[in-house]
VEXLUM-756523 format. One record per residue: residue in three letters; z, x, y of N, C-alpha, C in turn. Coordinates in steps of 0.001 Angstrom, whole numbers, plus 500000, padded with zeros to 6 digits. Example, Ala and Ser with C-alpha at 12.3 -4.5 7.8 and 13.67 -1.06 7.14 Angstrom:
2
ALA507800513190494310507800512300495500507800513200496700 SER507080512850497750507140513670498940507870512900500030 
# end
This chain:
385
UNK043574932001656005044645932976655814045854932553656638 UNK046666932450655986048180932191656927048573933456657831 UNK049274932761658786049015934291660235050681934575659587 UNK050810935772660214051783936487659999052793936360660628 UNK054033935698660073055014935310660867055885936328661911 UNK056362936616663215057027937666663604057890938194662612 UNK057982939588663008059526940157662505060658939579663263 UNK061806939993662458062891939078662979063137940642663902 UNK062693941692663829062942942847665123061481943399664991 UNK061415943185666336060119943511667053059806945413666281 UNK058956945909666044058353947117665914059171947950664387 UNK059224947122663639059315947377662347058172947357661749 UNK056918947339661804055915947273661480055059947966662342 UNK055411949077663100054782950319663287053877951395663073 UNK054033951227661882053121952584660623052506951667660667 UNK052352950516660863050757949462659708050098948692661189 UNK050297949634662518049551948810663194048222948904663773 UNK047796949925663109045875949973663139045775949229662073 UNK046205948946660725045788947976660063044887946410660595 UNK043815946141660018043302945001660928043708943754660380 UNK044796943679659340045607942357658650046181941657659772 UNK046600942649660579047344942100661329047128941024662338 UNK047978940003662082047644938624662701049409938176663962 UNK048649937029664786049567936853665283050049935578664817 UNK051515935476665487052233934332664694051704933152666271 UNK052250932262665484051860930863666488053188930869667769 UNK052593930727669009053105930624670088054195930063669834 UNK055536930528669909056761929917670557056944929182671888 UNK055999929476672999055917928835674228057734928003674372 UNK058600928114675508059475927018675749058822925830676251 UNK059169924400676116058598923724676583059235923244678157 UNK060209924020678219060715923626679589061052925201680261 UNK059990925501680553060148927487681423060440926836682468 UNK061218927573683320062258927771684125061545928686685085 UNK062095928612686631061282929327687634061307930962687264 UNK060365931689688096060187933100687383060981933473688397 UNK061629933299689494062372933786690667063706934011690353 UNK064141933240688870065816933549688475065461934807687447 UNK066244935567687534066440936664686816066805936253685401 UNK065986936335684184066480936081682822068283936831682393 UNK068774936111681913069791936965681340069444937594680320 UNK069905938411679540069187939512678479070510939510677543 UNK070399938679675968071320938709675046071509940469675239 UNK072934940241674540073180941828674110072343942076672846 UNK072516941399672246071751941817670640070020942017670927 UNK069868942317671936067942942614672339068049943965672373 UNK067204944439671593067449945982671511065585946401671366 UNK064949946807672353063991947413672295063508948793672175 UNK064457949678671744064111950791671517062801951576670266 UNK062203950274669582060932950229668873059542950978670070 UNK060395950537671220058912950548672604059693952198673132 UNK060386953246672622060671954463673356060017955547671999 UNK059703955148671380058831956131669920057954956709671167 UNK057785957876670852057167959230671414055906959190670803 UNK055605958820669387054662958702668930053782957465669252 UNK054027956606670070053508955582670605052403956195671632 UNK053054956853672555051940957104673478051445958832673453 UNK049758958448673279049287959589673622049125960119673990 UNK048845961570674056048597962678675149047302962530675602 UNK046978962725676807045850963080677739045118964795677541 UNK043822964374677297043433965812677075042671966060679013 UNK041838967061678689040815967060680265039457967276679681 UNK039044967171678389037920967335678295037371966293679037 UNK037648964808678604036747963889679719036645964112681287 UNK037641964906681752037614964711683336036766966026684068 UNK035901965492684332034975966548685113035476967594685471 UNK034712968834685844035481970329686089035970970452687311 UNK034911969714688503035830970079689546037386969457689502 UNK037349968119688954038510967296689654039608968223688539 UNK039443969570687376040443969982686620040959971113687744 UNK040635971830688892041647972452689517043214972221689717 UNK043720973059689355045039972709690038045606972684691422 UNK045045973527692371045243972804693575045003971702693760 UNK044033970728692897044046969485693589044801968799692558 UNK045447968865691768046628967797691326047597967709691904 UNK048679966891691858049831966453692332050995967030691602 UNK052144967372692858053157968177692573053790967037690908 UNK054405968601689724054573967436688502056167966347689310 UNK056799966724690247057873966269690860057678965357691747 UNK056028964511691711055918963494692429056739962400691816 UNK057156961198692877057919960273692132056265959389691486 UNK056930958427690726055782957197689793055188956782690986 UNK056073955734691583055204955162692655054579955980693980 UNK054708956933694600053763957942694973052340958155694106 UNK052292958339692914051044958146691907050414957248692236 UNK050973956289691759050292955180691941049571954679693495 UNK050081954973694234049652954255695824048832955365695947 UNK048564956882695595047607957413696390046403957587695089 UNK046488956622694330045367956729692960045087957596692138 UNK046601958436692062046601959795691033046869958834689686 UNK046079957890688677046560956618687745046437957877686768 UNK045767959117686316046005959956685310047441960442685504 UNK047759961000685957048817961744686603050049960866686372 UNK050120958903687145050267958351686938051237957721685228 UNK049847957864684641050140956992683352050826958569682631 UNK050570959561682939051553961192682073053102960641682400 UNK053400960252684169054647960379684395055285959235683661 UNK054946958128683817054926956891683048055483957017681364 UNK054868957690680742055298958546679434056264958840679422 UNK056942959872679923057888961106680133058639959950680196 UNK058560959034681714059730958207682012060853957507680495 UNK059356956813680192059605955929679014060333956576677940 UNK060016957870677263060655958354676451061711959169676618 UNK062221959258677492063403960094678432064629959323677740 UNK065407960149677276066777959617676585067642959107677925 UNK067053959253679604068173958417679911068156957028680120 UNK067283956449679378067203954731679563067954954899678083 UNK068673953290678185069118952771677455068222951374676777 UNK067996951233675389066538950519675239067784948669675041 UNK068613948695675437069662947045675400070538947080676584 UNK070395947813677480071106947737678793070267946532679275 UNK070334945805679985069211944347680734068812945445681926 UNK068967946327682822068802946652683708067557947653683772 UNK067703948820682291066642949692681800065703948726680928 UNK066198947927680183065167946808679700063941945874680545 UNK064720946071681711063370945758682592062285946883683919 UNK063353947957683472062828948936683527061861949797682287 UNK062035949546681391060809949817680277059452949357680630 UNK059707948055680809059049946846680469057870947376681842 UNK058406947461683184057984948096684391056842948970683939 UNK057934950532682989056958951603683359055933951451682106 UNK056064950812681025055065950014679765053713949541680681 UNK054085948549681939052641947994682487052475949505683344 UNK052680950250684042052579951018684768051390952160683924 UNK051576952433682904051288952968681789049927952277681363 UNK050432951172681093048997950874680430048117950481681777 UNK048233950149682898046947949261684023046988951119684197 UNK047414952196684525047215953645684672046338953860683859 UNK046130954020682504045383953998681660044084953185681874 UNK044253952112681810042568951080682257042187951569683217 UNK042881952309684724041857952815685274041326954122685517 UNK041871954738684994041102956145684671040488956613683453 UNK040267954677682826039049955113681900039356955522680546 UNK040830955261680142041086955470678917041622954104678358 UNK040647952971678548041026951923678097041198951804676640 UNK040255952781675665040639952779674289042253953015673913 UNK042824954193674587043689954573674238045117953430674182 UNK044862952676675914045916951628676468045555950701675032 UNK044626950425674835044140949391673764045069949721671965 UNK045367950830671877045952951358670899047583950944671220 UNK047779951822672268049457951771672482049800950319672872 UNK049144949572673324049574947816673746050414947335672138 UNK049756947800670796049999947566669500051246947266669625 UNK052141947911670160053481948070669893054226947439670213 UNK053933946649671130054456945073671567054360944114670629 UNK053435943965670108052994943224668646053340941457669304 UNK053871940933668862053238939308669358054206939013670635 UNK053764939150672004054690938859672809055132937464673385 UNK054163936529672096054540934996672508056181934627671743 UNK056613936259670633057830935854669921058869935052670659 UNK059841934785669452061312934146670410061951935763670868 UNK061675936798670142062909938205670750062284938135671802 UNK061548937919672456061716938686673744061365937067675191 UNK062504936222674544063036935346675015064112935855675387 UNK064828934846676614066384934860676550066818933856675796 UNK068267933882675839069068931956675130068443931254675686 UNK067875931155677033067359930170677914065709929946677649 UNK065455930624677010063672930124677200062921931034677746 UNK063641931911678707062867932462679515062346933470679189 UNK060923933844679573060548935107679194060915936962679500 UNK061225938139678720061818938462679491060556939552679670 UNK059346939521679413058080940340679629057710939916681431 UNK057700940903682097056842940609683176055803939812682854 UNK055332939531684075053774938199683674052978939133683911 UNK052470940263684317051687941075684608051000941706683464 UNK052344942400682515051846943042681596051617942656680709 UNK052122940787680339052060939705679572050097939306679784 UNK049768939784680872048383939284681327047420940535680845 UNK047586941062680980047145942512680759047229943103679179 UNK048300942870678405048597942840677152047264942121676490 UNK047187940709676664046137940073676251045061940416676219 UNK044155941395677113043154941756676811043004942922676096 UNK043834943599676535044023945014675813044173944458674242 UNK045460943409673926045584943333672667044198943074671487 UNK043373942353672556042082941655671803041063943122671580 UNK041320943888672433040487944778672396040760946195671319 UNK042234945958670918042718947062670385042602946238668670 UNK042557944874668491042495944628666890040978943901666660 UNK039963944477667954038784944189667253038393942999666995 UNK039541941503668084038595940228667941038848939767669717 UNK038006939785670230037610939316671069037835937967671820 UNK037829937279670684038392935591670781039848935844671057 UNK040287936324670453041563936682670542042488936580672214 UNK041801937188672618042085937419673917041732936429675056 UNK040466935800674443040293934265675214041315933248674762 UNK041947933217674074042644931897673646044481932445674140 UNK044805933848673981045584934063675161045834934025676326 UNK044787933913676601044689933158678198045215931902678394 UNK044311931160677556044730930086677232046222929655676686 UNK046453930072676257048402930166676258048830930560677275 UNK048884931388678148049082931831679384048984930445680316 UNK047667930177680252047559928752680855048248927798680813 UNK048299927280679347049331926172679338050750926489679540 UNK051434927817679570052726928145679838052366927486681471 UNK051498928898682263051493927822683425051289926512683994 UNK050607925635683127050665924421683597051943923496683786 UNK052818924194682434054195923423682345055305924001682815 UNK055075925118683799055856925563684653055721924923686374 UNK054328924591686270054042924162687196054908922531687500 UNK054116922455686284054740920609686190056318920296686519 UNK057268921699685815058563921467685848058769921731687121 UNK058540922659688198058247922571689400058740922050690071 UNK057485921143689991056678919917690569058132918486690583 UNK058374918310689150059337917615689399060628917925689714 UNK061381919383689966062355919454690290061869919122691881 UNK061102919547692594060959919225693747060712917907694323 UNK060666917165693802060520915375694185062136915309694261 UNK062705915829693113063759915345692900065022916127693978 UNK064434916954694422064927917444695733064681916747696834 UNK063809915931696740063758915142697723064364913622697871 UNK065420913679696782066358912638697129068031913223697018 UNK067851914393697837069254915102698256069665914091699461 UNK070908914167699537071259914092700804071338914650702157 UNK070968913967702640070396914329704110071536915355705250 UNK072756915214704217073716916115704569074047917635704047 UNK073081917847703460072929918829702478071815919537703275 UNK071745919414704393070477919468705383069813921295704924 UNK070797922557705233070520923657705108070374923890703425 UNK071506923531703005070473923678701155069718923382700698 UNK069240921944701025068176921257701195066634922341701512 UNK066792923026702542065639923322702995065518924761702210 UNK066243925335701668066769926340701384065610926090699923 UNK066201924928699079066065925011697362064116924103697658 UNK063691923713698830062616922981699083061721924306699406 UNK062037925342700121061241926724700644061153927915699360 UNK061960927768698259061877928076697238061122927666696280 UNK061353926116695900060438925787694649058927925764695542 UNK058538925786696741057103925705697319056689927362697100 UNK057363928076697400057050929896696712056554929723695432 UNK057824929293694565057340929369693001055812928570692819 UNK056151927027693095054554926309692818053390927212693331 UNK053910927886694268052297928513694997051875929452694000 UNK053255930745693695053042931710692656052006931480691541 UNK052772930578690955052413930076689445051015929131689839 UNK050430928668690973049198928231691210048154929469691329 UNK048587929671691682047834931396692079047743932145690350 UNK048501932406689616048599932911688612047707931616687664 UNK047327930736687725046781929816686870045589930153687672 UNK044800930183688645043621930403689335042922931905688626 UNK044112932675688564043283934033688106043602934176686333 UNK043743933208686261044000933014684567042852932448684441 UNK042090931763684971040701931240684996039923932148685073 UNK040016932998686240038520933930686340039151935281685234 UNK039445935595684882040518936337683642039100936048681951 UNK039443934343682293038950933985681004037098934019681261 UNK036089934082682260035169934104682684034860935339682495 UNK035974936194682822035547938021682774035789938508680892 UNK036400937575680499036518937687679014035573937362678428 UNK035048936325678854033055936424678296032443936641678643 UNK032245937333679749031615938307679722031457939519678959 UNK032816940309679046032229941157678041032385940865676408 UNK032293939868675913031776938822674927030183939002674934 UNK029236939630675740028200938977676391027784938008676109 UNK028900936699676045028473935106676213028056934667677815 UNK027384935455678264026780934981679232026444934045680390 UNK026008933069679452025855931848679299026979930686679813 UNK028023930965678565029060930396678962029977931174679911 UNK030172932043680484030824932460681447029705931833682698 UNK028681931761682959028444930900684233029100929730683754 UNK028466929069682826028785927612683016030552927414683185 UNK031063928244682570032894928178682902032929928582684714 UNK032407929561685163032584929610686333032301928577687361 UNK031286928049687316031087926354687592032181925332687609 UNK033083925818686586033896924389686506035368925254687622 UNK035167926244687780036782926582688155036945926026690782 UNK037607925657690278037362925388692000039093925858692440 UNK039011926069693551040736926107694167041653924826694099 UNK043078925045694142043792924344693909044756924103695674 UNK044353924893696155044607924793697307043754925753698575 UNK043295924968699899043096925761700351043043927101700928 UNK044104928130700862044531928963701033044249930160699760 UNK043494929476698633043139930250697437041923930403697550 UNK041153930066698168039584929690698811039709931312698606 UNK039273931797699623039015933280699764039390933949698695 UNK040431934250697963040470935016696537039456934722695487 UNK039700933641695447038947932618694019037407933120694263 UNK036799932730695811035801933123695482035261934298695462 UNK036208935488696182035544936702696028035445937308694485 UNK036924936798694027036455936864692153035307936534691278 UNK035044935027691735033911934493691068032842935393691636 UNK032928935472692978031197936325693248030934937992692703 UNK032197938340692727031945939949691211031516939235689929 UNK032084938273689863031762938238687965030616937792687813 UNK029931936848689297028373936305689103027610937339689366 UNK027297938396690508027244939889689996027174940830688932 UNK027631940630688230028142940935686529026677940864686107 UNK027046938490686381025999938407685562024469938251686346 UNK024069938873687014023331939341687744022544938120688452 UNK023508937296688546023173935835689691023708936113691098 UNK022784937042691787023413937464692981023036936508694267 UNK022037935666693746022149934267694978023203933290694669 UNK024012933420693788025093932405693409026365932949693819 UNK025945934390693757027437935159694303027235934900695708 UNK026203935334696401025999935095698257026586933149698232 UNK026300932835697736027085931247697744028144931221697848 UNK029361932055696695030733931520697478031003932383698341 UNK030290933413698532031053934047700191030515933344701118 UNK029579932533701424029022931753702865029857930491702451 UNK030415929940701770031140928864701471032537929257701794 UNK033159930539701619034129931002702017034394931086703415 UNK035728930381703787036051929907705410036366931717706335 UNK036632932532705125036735933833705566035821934769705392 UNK034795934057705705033354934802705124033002936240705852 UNK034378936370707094033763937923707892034640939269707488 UNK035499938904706295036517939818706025035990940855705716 UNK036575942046704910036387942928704470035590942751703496 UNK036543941728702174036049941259700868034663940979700870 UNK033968939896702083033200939028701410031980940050702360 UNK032227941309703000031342942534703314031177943119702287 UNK031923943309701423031579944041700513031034943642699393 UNK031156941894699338030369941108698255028984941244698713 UNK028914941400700234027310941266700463026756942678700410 UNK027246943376701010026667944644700687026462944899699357 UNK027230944684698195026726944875696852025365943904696306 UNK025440942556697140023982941844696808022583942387697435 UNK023035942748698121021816943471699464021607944577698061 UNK022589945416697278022115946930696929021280946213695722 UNK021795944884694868021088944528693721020006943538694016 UNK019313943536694871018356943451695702017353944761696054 UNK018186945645695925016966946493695999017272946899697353 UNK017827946030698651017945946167700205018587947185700597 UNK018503948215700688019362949345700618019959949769702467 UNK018733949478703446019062949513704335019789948184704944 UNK019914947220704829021366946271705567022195946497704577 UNK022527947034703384023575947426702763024238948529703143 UNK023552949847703781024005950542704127024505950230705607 UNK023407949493706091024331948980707729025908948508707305 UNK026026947506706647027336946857706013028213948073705860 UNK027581948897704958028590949927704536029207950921706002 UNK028240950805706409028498952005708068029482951027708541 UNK029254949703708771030140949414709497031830948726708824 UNK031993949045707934033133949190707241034219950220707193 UNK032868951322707238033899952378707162034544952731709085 UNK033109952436709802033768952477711319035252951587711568 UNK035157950756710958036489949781711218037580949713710541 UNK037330950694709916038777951015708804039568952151709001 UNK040500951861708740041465953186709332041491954306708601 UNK041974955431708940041432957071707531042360956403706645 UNK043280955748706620044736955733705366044418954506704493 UNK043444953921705005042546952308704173042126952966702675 UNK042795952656701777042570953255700391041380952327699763 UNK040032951839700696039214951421699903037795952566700562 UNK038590953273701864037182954179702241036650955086701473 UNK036752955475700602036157956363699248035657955506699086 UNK035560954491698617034739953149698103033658953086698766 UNK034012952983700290032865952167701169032303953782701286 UNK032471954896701348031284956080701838030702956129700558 UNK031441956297699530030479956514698060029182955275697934 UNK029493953988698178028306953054698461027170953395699376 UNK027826953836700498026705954360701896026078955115700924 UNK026781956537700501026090957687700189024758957167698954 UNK025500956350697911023812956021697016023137955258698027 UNK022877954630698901022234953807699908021408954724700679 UNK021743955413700777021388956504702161020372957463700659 UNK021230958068699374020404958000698520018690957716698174 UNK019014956393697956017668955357697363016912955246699319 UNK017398955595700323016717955549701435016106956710701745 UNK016160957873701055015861959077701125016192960212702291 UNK017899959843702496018373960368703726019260961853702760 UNK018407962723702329019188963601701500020050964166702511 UNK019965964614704012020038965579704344021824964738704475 UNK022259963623704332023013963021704530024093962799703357 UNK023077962484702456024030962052701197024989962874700523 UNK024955964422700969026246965011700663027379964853701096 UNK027370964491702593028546964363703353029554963344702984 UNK028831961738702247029665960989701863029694961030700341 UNK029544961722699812029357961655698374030222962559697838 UNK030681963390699107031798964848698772033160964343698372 UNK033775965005697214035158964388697326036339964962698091 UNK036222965657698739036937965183699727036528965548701275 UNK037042964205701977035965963449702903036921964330703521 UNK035833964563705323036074964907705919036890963664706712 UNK037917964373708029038439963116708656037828962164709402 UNK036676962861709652035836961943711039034240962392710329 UNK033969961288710017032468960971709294031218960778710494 UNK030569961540710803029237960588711588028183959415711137 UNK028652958013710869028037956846710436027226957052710967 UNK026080956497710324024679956544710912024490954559711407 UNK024023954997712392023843953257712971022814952864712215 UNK022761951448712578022022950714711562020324950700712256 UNK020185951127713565018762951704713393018118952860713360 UNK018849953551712701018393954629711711017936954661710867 UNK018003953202709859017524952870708574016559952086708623 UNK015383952481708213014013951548708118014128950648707412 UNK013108949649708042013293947930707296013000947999706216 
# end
């Protein structure tokens, strides 16, 4: 079947996008992308107002959300700003304001300034959505972007004018919202090779900085401390474009080949060590190779962090070890400050631990939602071997 060439304007094809005809056109990719640190210019003739339809995004009901968390004392004033939502993990609340924003007649959908302000509260919206569990829905409204490898949402220059975030994020959602799966692995893979040849261009503007003149001493160091930001960026963004595509087959349940892909991925620089592997050791977790996950955290040069505590404490729990998992967990939460937005995390772990250890008289205290300020951790010989 021949794929479907873009529209020459993005979201004219609206009404027909649950249709499953729908195909994407072949990557435009520039072959010479340009650093992501210059601000794209934005033709005047870019007009995205296809992405402010009201009918795009759906309403939130509360049947899914449990009864306690439907009180209204415990929601958030409706006059919170977006980013307040977001930092204290109100992502329902969140992805409502996100809405409103978007369809609010005071953006302009061809101003360059609200154009990348769309674009903003669009990812804000949809990663809001993935985490409070209405990934079907994000999976629907992503539609409306429709092929974001087009030339419209280029500049004259090549450049892209989609954040890379929601460009990353789009991709899975997109695969997930037209029902092929592959789909979304081989976007990656475009993703990839964009980054490789951003990298590359880089790479050689910076050699070639290195036959400035030596009198040029402060610009010099200036345009050399820059392109080493970008290469790192875009190294970093190719590293998690890897474990991206590992977590994509997974839920493929290709299994199989997501170890053997995880095998091949290694760091590109030392300083990626610690990310890379705390990624790989969730997704080997996943796949329930939890002596392969304890591998890259003892291989990891930062093996006493937070991260690679909490990689072990989750192997200790799929193990069955409930008491040094819960030690782990006690002592996480002792060393974390009350405003550490992962301590809900670490008491809800104690509390099933303390759980499966048969410490009932306990497991309410961390299991309550909302925690008291000062918790009594139970030391770690409290818990039988």
């Amino acid at each position: 079947m021949t794929p479907r060439l873009p529209s020459p304007q993005p979201g004219s094809n609206l009404s027909t996008l649950t249709s499953p005809s729908f195909r994407t056109a072949h990557s435009t990719l520039s072959q010479n992308p340009l650093s992501p640190s210059r601000s794209p210019s934005i033709a005047p003739t870019k007009n995205f107002s296809f992405l402010l339809r009201p009918e795009i995004y759906h309403p939130l009901t509360l049947l899914d959300v449990p009864p306690p968390f439907r009180v209204s004392s415990l929601q958030p004033d409706p006059s919170t700003p977006l980013p307040s939502l977001v930092a204290s993990g109100n992502f329902r609340s969140a992805a409502i304001k996100a809405a409103q924003l978007i369809t609010s007649p005071d953006l302009s959908p061809s101003l360059p300034s609200d154009i990348s302000t769309i674009f903003s509260l669009i990812y804000t919206r949809l990663s809001c959505l993935t985490l409070c569990g209405q990934t079907a829905l994000a999976a629907q409204e992503v539609k409306a972007l429709e092929d974001l490898n087009s030339s419209y949402y280029r500049d004259d220059e090549g450049r892209h004018l989609v954040p890379w975030e929601l460009r990353v994020l789009a991709v899975r959602l997109q695969g997930m919202g037209f029902n092929d799966a592959r789909r979304g692995v081989m976007g990656y893979y475009e993703l990839g090779r964009e980054a490789r040849l951003t990298l590359t261009s880089l790479k050689k503007s910076r050699t070639s900085s290195l036959t400035m003149s030596p009198s040029d001493g402060e610009e010099k160091q200036d345009v050399d401390e820059s392109l080493a930001a970008d290469i790192k960026t875009w190294e970093t963004r190719l590293q998690e474009l890897g474990i991206r595509v590992a977590s994509a087959l997974v839920e493929m349940d290709d299994l199989e080949g997501a170890a053997r892909f995880l095998s091949t991925l290694s760091p590109s620089t030392p300083s990626s060590i610690s990310t890379l592997d705390t990624q790989k050791a969730l997704l080997y977790l996943c796949l329930g190779d939890v002596e392969a996950a304890r591998s890259c955290i003892s291989a990891s040069p930062s093996k006493d962090d937070a991260e690679a505590k909490v990689i072990l404490a989750l192997a200790h729990m799929a193990d069955s070890s409930f008491a040094p998992a819960a030690a782990i967990w006690g002592d996480l939460i002792s060393s974390s400050p009350d405003e550490d937005q992962e301590l809900p995390m670490y008491c809800q772990n104690l509390g099933v631990c303390l759980l499966y250890l048969g410490r009932m008289s306990e497991v309410r205290l961390f299991l309550s939602p909302r925690l008291p300020p000062s918790l009594p951790i139970p030391t770690p010989s409290k818990f039988p071997n």
